[in-house]
N, CA, C, O and CB atoms as a CASP TS submission, in Angstrom:
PFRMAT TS
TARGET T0000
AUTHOR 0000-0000-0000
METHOD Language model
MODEL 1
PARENT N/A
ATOM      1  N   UNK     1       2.941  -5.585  61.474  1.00  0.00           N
ATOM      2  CA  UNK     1       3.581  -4.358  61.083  1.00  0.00           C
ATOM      3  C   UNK     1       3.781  -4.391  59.572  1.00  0.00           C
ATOM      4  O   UNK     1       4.185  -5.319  58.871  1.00  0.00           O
ATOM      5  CB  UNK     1       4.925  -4.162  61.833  1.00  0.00           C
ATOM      6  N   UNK     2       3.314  -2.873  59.156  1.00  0.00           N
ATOM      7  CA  UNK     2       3.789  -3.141  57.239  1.00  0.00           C
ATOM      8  C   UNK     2       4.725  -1.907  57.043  1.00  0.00           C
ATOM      9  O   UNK     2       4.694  -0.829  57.637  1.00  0.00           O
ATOM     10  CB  UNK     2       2.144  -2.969  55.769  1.00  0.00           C
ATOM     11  N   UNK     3       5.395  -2.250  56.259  1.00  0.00           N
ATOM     12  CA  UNK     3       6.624  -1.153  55.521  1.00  0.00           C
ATOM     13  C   UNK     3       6.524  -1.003  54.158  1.00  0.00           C
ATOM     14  O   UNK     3       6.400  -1.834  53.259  1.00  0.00           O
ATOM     15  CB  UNK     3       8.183  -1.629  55.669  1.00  0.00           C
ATOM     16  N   UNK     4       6.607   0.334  54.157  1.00  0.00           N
ATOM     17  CA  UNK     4       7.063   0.490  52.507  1.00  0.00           C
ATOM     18  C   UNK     4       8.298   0.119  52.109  1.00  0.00           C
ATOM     19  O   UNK     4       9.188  -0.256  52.872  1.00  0.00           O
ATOM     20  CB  UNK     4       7.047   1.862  51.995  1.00  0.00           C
ATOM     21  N   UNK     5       8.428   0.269  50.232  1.00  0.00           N
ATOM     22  CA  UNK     5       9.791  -0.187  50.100  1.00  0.00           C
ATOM     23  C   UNK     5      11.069   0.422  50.554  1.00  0.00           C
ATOM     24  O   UNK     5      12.183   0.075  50.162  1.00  0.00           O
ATOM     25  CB  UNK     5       9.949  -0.318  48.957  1.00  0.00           C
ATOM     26  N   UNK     6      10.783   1.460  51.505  1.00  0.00           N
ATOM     27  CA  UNK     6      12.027   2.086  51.686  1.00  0.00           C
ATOM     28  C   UNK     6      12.626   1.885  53.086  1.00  0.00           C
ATOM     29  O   UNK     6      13.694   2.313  53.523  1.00  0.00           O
ATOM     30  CB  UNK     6      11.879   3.502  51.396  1.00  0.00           C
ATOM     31  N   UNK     7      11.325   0.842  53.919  1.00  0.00           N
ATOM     32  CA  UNK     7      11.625   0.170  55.245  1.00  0.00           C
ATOM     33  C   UNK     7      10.956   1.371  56.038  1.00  0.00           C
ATOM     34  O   UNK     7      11.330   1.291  57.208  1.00  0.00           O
ATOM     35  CB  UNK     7      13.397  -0.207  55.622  1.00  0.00           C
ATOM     36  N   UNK     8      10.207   2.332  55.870  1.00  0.00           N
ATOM     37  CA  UNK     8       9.388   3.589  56.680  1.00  0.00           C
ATOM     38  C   UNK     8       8.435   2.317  57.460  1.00  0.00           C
ATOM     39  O   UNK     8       8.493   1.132  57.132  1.00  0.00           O
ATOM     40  CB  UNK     8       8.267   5.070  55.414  1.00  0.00           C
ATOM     41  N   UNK     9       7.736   2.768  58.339  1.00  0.00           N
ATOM     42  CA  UNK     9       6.862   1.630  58.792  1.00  0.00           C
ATOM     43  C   UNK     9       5.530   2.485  58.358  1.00  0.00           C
ATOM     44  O   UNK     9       5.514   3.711  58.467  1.00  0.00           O
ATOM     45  CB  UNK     9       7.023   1.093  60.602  1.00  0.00           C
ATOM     46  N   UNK    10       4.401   1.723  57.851  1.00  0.00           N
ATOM     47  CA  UNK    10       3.370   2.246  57.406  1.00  0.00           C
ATOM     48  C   UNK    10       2.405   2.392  57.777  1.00  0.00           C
ATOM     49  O   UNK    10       1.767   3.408  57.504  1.00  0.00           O
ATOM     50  CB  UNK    10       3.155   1.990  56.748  1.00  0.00           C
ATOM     51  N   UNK    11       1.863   1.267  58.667  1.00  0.00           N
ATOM     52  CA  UNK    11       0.660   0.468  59.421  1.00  0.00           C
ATOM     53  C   UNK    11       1.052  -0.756  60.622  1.00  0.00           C
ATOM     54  O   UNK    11       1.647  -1.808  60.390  1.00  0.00           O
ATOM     55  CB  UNK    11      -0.214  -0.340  58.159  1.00  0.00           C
ATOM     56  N   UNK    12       0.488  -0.238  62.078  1.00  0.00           N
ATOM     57  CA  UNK    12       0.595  -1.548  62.589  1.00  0.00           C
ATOM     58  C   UNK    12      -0.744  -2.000  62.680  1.00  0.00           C
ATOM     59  O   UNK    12      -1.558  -1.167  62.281  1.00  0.00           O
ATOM     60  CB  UNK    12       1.314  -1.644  63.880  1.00  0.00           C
ATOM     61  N   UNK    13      -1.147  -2.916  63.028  1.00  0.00           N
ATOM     62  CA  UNK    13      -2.318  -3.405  62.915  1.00  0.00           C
ATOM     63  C   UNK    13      -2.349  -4.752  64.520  1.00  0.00           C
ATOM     64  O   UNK    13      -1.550  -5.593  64.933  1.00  0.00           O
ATOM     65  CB  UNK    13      -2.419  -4.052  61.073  1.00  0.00           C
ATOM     66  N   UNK    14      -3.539  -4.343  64.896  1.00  0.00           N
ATOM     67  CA  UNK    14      -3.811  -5.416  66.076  1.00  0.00           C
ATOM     68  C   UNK    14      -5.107  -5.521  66.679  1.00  0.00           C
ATOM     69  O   UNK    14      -5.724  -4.478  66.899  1.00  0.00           O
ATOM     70  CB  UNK    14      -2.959  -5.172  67.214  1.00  0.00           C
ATOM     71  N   UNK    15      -5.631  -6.677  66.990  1.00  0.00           N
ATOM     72  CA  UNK    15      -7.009  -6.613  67.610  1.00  0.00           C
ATOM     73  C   UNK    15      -6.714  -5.882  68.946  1.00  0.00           C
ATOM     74  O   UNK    15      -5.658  -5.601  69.513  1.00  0.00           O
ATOM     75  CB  UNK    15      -7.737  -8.150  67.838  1.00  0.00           C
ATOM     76  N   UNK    16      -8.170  -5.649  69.285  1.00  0.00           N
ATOM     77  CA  UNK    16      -8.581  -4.858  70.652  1.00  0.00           C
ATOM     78  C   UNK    16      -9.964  -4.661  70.939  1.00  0.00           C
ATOM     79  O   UNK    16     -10.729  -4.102  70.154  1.00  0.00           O
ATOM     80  CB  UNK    16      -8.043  -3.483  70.683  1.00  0.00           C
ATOM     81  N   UNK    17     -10.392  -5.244  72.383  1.00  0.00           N
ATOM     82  CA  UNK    17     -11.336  -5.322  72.178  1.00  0.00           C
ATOM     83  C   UNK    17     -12.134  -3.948  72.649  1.00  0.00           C
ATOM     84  O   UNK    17     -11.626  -3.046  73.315  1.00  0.00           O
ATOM     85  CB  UNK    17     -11.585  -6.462  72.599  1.00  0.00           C
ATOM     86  N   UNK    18     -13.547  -3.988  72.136  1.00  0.00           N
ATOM     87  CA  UNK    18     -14.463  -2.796  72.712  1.00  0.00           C
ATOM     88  C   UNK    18     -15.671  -3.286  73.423  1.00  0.00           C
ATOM     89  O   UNK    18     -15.987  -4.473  73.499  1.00  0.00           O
ATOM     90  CB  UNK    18     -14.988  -1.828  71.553  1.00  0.00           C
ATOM     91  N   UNK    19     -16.193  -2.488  73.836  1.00  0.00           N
ATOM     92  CA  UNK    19     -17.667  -2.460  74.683  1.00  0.00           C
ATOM     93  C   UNK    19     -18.753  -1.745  74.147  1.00  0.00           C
ATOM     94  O   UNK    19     -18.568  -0.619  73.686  1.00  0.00           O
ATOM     95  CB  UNK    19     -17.555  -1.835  76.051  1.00  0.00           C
ATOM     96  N   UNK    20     -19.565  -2.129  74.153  1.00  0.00           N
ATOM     97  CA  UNK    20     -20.613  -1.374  73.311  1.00  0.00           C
ATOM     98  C   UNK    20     -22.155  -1.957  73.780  1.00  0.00           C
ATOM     99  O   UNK    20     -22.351  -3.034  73.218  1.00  0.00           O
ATOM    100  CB  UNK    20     -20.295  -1.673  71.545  1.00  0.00           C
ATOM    101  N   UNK    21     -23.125  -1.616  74.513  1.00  0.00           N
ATOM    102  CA  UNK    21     -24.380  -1.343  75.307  1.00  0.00           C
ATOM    103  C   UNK    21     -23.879  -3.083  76.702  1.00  0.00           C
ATOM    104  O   UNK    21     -24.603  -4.035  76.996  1.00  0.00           O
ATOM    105  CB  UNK    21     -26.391  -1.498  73.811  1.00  0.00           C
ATOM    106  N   UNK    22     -23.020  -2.898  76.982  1.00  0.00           N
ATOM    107  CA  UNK    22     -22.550  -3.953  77.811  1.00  0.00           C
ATOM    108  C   UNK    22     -21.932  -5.942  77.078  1.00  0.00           C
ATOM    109  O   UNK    22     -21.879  -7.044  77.625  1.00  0.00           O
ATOM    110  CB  UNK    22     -24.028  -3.975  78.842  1.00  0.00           C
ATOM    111  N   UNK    23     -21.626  -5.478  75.769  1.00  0.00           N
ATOM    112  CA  UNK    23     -21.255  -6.794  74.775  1.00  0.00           C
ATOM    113  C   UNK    23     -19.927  -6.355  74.017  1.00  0.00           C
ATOM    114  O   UNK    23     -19.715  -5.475  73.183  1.00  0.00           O
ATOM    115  CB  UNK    23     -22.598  -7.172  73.507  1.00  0.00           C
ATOM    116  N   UNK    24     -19.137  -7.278  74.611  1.00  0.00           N
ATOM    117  CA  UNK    24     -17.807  -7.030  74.076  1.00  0.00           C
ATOM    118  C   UNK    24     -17.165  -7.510  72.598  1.00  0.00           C
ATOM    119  O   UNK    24     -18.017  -8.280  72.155  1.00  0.00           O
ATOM    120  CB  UNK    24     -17.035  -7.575  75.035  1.00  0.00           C
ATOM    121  N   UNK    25     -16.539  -7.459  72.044  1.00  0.00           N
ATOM    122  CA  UNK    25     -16.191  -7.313  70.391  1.00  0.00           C
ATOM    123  C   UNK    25     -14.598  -6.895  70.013  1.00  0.00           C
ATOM    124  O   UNK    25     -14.125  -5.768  70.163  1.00  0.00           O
ATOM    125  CB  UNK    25     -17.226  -5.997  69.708  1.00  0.00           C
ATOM    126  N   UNK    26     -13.750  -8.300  69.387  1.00  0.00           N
ATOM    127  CA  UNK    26     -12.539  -7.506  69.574  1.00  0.00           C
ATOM    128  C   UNK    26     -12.854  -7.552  67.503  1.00  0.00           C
ATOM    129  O   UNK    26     -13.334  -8.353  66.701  1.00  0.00           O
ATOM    130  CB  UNK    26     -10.727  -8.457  70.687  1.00  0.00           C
ATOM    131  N   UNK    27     -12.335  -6.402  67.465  1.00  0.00           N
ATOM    132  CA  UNK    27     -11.909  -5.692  66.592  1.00  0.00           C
ATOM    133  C   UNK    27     -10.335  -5.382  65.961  1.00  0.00           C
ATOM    134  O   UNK    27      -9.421  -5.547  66.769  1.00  0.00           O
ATOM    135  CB  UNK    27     -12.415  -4.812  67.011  1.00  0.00           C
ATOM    136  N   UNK    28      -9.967  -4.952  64.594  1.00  0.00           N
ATOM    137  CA  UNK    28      -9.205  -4.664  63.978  1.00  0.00           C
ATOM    138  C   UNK    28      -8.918  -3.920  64.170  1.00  0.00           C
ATOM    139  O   UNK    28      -9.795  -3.162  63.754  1.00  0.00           O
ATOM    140  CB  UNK    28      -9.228  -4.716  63.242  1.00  0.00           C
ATOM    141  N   UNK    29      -7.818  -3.081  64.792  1.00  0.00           N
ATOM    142  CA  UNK    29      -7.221  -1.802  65.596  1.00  0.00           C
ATOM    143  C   UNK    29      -5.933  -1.331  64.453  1.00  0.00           C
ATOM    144  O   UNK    29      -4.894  -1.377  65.112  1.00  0.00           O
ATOM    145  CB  UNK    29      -6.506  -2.330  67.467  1.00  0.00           C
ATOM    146  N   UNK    30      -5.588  -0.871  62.911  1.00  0.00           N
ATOM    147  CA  UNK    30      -4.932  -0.283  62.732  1.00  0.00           C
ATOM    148  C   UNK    30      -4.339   1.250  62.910  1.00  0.00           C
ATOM    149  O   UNK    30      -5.004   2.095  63.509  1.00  0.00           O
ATOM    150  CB  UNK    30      -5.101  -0.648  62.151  1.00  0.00           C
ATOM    151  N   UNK    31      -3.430   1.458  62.517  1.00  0.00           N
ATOM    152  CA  UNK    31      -2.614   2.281  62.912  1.00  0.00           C
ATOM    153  C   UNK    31      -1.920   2.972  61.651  1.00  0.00           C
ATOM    154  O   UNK    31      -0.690   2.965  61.598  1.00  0.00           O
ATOM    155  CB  UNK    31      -1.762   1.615  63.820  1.00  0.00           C
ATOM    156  N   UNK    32      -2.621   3.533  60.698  1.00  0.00           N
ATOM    157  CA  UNK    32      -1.542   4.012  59.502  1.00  0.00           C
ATOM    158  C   UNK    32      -0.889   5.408  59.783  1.00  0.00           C
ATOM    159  O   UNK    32      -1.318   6.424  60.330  1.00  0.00           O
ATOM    160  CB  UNK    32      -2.335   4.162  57.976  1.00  0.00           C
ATOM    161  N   UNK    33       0.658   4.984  59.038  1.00  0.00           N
ATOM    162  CA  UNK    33       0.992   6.352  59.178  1.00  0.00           C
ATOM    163  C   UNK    33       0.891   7.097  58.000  1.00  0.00           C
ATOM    164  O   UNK    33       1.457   6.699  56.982  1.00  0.00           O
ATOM    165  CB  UNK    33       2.236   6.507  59.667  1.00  0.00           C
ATOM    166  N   UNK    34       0.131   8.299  58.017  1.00  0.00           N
ATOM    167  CA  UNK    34      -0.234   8.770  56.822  1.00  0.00           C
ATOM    168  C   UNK    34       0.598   9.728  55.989  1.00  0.00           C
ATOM    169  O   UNK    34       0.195  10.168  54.912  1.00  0.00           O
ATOM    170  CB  UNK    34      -1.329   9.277  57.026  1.00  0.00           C
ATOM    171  N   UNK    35       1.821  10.049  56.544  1.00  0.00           N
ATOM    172  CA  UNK    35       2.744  11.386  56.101  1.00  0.00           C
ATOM    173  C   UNK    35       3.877  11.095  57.205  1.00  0.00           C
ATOM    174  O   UNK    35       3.778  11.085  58.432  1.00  0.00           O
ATOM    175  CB  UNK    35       1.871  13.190  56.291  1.00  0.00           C
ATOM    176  N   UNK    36       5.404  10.772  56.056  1.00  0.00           N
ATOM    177  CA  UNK    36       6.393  11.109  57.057  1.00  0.00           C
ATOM    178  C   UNK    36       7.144  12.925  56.785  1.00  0.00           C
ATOM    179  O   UNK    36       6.467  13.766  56.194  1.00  0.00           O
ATOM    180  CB  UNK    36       7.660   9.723  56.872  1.00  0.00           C
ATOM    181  N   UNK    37       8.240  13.182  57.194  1.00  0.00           N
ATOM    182  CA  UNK    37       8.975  14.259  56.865  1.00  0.00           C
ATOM    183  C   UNK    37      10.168  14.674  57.964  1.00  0.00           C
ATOM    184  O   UNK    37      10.316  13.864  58.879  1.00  0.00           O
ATOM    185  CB  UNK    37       7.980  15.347  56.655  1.00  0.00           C
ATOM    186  N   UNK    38      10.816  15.557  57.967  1.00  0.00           N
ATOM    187  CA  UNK    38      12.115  15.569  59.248  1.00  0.00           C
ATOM    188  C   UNK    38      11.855  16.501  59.702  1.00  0.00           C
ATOM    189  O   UNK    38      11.638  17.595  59.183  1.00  0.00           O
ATOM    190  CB  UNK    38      13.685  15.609  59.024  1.00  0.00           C
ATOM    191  N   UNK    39      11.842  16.100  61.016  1.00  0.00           N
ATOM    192  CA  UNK    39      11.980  17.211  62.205  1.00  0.00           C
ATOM    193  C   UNK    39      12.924  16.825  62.991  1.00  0.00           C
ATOM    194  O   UNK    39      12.765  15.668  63.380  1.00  0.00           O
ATOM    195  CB  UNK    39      10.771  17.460  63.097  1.00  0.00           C
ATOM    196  N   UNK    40      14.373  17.644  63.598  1.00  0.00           N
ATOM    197  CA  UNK    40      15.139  17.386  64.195  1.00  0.00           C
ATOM    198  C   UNK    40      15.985  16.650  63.933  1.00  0.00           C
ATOM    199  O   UNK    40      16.609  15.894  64.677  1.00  0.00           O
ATOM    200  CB  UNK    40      14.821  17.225  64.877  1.00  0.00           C
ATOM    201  N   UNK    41      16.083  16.843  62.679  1.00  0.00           N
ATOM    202  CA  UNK    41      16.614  16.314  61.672  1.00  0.00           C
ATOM    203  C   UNK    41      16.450  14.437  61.768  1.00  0.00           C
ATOM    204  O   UNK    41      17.520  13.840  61.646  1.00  0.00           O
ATOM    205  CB  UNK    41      18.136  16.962  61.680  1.00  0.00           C
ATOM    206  N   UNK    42      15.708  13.927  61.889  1.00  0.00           N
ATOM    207  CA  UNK    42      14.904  12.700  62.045  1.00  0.00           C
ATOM    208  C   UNK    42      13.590  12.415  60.849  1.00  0.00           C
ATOM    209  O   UNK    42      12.528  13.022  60.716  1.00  0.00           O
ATOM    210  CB  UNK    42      14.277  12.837  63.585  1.00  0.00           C
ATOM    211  N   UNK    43      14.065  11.427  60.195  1.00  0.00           N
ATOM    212  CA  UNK    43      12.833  11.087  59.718  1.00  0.00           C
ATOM    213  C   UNK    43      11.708  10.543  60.043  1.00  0.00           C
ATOM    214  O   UNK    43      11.588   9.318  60.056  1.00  0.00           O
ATOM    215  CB  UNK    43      12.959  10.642  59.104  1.00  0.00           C
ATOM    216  N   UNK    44      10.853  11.250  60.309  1.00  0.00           N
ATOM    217  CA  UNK    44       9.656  10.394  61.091  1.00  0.00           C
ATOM    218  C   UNK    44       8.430  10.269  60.288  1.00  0.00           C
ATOM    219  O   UNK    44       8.094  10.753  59.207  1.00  0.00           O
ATOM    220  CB  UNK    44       9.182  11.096  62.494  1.00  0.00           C
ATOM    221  N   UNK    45       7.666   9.212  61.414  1.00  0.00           N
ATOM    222  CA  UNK    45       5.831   9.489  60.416  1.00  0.00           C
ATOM    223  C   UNK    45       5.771  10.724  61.356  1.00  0.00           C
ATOM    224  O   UNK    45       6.332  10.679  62.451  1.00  0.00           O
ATOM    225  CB  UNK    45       3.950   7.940  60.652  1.00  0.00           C
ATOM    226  N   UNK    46       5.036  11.926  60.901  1.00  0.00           N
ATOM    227  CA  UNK    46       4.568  13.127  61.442  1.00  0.00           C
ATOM    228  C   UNK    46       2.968  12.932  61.289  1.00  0.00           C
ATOM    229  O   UNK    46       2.240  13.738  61.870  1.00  0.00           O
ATOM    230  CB  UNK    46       5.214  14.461  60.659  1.00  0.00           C
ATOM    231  N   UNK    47       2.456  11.989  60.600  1.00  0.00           N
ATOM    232  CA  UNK    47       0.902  11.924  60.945  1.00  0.00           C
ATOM    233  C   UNK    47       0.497  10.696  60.528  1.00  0.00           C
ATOM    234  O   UNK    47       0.918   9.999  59.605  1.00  0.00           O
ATOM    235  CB  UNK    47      -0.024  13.010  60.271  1.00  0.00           C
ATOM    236  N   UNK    48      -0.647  10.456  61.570  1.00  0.00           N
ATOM    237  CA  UNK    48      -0.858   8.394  62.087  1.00  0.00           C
ATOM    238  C   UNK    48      -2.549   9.015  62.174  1.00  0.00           C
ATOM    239  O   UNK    48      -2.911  10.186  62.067  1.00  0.00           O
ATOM    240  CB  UNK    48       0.227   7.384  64.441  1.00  0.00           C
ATOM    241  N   UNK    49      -3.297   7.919  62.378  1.00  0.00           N
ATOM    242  CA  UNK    49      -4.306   7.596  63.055  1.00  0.00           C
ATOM    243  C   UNK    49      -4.454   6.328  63.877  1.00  0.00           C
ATOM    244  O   UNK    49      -3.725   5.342  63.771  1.00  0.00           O
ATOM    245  CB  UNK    49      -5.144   7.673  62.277  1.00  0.00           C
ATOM    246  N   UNK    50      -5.602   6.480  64.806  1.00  0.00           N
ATOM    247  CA  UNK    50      -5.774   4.630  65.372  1.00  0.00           C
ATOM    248  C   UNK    50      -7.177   4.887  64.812  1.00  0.00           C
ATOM    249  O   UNK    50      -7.826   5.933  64.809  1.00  0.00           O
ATOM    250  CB  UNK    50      -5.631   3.959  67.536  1.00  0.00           C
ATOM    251  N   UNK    51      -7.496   3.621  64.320  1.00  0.00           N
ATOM    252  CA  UNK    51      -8.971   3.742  63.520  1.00  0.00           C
ATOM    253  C   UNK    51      -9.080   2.166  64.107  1.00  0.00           C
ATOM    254  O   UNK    51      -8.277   1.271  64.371  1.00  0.00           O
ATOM    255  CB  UNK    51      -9.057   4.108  61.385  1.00  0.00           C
ATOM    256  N   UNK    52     -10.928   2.397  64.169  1.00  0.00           N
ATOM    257  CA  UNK    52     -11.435   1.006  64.369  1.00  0.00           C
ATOM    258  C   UNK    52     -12.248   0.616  63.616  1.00  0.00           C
ATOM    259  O   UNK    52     -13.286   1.227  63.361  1.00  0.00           O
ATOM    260  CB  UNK    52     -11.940   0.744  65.432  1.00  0.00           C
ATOM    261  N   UNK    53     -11.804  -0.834  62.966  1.00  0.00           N
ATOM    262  CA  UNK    53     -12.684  -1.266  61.248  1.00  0.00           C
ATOM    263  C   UNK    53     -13.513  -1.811  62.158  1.00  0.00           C
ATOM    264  O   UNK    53     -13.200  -2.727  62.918  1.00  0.00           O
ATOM    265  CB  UNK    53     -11.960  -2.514  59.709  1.00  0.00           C
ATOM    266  N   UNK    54     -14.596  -1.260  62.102  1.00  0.00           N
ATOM    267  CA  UNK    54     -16.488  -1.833  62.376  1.00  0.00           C
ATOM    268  C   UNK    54     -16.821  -2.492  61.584  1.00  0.00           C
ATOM    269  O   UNK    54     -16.381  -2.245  60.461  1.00  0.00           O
ATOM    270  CB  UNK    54     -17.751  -0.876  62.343  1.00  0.00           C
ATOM    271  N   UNK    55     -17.834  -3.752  61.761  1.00  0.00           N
ATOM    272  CA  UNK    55     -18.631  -3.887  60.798  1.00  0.00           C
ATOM    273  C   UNK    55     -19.355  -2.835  59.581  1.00  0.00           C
ATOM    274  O   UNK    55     -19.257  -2.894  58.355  1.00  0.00           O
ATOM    275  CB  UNK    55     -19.379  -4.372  61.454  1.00  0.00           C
ATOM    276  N   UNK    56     -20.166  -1.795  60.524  1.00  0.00           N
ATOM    277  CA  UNK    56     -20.766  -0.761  59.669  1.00  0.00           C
ATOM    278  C   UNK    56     -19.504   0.049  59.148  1.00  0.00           C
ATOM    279  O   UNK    56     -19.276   0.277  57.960  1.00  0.00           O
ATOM    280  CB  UNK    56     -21.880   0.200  60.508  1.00  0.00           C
ATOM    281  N   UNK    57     -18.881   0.366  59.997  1.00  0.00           N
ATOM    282  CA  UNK    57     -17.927   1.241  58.777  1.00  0.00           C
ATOM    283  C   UNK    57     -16.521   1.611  59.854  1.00  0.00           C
ATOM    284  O   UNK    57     -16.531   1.401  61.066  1.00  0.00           O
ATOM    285  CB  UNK    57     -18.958   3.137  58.013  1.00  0.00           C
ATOM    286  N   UNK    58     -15.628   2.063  59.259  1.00  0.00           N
ATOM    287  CA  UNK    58     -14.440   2.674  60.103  1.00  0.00           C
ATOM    288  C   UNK    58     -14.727   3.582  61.066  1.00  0.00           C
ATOM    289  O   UNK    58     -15.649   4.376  60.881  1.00  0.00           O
ATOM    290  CB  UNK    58     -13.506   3.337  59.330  1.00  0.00           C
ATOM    291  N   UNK    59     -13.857   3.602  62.430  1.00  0.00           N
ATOM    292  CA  UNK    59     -14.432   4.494  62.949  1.00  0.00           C
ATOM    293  C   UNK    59     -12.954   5.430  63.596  1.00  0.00           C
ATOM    294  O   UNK    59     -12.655   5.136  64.753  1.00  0.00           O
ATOM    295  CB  UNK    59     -15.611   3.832  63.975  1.00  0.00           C
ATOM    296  N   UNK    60     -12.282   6.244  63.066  1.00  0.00           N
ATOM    297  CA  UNK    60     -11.041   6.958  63.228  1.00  0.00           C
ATOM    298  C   UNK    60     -11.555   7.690  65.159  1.00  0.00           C
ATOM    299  O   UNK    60     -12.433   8.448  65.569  1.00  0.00           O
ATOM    300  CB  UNK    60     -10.793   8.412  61.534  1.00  0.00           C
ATOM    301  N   UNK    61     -10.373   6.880  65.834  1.00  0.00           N
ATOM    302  CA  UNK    61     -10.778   7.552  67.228  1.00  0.00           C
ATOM    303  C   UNK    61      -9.324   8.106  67.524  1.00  0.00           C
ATOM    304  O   UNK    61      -9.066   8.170  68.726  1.00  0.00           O
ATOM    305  CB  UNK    61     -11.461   6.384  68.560  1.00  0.00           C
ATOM    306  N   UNK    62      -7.962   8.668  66.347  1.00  0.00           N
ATOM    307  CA  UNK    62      -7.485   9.447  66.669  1.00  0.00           C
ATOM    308  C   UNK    62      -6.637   9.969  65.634  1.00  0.00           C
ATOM    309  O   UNK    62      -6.107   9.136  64.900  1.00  0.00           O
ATOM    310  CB  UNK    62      -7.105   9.160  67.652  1.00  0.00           C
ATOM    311  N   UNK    63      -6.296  11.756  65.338  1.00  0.00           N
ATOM    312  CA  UNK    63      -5.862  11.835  64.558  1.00  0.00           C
ATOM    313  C   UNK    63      -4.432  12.902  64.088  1.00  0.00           C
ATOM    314  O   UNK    63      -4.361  14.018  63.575  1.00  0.00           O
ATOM    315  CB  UNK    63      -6.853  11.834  64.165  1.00  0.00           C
ATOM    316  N   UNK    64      -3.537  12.027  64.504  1.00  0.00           N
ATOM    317  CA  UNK    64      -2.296  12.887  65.568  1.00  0.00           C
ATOM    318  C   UNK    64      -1.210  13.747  64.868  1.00  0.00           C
ATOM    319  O   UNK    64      -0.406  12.868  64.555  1.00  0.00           O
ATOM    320  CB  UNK    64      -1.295  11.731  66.473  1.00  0.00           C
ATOM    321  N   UNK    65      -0.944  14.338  64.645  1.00  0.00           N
ATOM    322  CA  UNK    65       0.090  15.199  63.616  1.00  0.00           C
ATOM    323  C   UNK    65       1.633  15.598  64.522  1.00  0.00           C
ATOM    324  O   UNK    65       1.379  16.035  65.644  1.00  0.00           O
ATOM    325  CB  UNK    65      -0.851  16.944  63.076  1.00  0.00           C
ATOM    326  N   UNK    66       2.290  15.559  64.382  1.00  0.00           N
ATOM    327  CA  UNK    66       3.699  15.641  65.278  1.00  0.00           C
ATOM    328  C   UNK    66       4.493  17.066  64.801  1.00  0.00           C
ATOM    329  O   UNK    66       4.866  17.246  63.642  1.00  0.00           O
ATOM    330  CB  UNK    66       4.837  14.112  64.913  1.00  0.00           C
ATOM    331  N   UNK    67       4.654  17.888  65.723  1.00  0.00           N
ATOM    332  CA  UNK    67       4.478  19.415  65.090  1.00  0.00           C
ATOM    333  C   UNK    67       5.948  19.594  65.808  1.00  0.00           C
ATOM    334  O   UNK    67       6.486  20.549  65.248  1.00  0.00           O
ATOM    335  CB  UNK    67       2.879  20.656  65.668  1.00  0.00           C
ATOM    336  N   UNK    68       6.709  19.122  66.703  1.00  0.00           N
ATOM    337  CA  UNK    68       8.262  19.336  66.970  1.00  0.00           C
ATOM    338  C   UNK    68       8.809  18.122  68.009  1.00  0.00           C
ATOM    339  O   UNK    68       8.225  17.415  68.830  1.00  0.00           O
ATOM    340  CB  UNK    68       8.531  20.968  67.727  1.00  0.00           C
ATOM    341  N   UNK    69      10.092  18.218  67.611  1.00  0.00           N
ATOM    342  CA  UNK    69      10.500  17.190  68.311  1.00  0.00           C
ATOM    343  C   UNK    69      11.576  17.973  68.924  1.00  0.00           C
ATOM    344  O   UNK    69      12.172  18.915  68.403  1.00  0.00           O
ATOM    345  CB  UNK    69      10.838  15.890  67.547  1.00  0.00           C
ATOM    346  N   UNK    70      11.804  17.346  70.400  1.00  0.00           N
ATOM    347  CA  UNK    70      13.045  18.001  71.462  1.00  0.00           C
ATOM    348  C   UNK    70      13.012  16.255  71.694  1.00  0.00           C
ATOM    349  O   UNK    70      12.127  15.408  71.816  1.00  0.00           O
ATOM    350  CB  UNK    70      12.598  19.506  73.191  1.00  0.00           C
ATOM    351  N   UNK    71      15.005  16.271  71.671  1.00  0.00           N
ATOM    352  CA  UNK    71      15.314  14.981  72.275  1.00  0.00           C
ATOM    353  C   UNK    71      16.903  15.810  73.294  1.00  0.00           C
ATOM    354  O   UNK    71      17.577  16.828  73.133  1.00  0.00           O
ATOM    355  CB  UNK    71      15.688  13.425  70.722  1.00  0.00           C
ATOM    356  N   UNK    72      16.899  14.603  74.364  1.00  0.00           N
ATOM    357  CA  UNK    72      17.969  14.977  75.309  1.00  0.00           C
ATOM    358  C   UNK    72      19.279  14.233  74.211  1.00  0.00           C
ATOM    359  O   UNK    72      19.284  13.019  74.005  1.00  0.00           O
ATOM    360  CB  UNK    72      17.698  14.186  77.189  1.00  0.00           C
ATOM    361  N   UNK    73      19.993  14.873  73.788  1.00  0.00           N
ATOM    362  CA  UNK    73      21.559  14.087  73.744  1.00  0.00           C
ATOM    363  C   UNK    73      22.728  13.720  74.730  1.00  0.00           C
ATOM    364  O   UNK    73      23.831  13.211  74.530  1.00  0.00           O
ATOM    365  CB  UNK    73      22.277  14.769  72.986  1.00  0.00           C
ATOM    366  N   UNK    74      22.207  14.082  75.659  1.00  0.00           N
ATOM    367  CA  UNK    74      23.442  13.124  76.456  1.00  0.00           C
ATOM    368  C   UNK    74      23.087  13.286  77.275  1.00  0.00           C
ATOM    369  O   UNK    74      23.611  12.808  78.281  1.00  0.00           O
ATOM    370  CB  UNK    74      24.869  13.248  76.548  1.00  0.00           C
TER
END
């Protein structure tokens, strides 16, 4: 896990493996968060990806934006 200096969390990072023409490969599985801001009055990351570092190149397999938050209070 990485943080900026303000303790936001930035990136988690973890292997995982994949499959690819029947040969398996674990890989570098980060997670950056690319943009925080408040919703619900919460500071959050409001946009992440999960990307997979390939040999040939990155390969972003998600790219999530957080558009409202509802929480139960009691």
């Amino acid at each position: 896990m990485f943080f900026d200096e303000v303790g936001r969390l930035t990136d988690f990072t973890t292997m995982r493996y994949r499959e690819m023409e029947g040969e398996y490969s674990l890989d570098p599985w980060p997670t950056p968060m690319i943009g925080y801001g408040v919703l619900g009055g919460l500071n959050l990351p409001l946009r992440g990806q999960a990307v997979w570092n390939l040999p040939a190149a990155d390969l972003v397999c998600a790219d999530l934006e957080v558009t409202e938050v509802v929480h139960n209070s009691g």
